[in-house]
Every structure is written in structure tokens, then in C-alpha cells.
N, C-alpha and C positions, 0 to 999 in steps of 0.2 A: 576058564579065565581065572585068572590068580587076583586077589584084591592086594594090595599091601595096603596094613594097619599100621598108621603112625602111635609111637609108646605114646602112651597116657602122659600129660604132663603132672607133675608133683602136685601136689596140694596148695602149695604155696605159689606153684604159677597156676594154677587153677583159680586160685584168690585174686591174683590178679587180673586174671581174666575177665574177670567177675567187675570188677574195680573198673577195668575200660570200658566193659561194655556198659556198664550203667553210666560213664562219664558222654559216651560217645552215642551210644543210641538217643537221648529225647534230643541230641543235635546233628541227627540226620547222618551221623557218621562226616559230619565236615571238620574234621579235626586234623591235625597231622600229628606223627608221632611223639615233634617237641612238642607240642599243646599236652600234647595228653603224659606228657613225663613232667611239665612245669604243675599241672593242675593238680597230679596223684603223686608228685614229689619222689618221682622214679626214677630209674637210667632209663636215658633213652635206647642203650643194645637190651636191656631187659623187655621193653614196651617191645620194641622189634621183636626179639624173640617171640616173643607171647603171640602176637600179631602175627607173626610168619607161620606159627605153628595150630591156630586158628583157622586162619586161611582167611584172616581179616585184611590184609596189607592193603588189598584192591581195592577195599570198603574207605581208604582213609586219602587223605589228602595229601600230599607230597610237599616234605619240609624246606622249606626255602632255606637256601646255603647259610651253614653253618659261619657267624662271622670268624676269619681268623684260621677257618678248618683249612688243612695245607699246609698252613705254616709251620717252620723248622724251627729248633732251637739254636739253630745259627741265625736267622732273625730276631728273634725275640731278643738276643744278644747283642744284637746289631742295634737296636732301638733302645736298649739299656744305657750303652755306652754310649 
């Protein structure tokens, strides 16, 4: 049986790895990803990443829709004018 090993992640997402989980573990892991990118003042694809590559994602709560997410810049145009 073959294992595959995922690459090491950088130092610097190692840091932040570090940075969630101490955000997210004494709160049970009840966070979802925008909590934990508004609190550690991060990207939310960064947390993701981190998170995906962790093997955290399962551990977290699932972010309630983004306001606004979908919208085109043929709306935002539209409500301009």
C-alpha cells in the first residue's frame, strides 16, 4: 500500500495554522471560516486553504452566504445609475 504525503505547508502558513487553531480550539471549533478571517484579520481563500490542507474544514462551521456574493458588475452598475 502506497501512503501519499501531502508537501509541508510554508512557515508562514504553518503560522497561521497556528493562529486558527488557537482561535478556534478553547471555542470548540464553532467558528466558520469568515469568523475566523474577520477575528485574525485574514483572507478568507487563505483560512480556506490552510483549513483544507489541515484536514480542519469538517471541524468548522459552515459560513452563511456571502451578502452580495453572485453579483455582477452589470448590477452594481445598474444600482449606480
Amino acid at each position: 500500500m502506497v501512503v501519499m504525503r501531502r508537501a509541508p505547508l510554508t512557515p508562514c502558513a504553518e503560522a497561521l495554522a497556528y493562529r486558527i487553531w488557537g482561535y478556534a480550539k478553547p471555542r470548540a471549533w464553532d467558528v466558520s471560516i469568515g469568523d475566523l478571517a474577520l477575528a485574525l484579520d485574514v483572507d478568507r481563500r487563505r483560512i480556506g486553504i490552510v483549513c483544507a490542507r489541515k484536514g480542519w474544514t469538517t471541524r468548522l462551521r459552515a459560513s452563511p452566504p456571502t451578502p452580495g456574493a453572485g453579483a455582477s458588475f452589470e448590477d452594481l452598475h445598474d444600482l449606480l445609475v
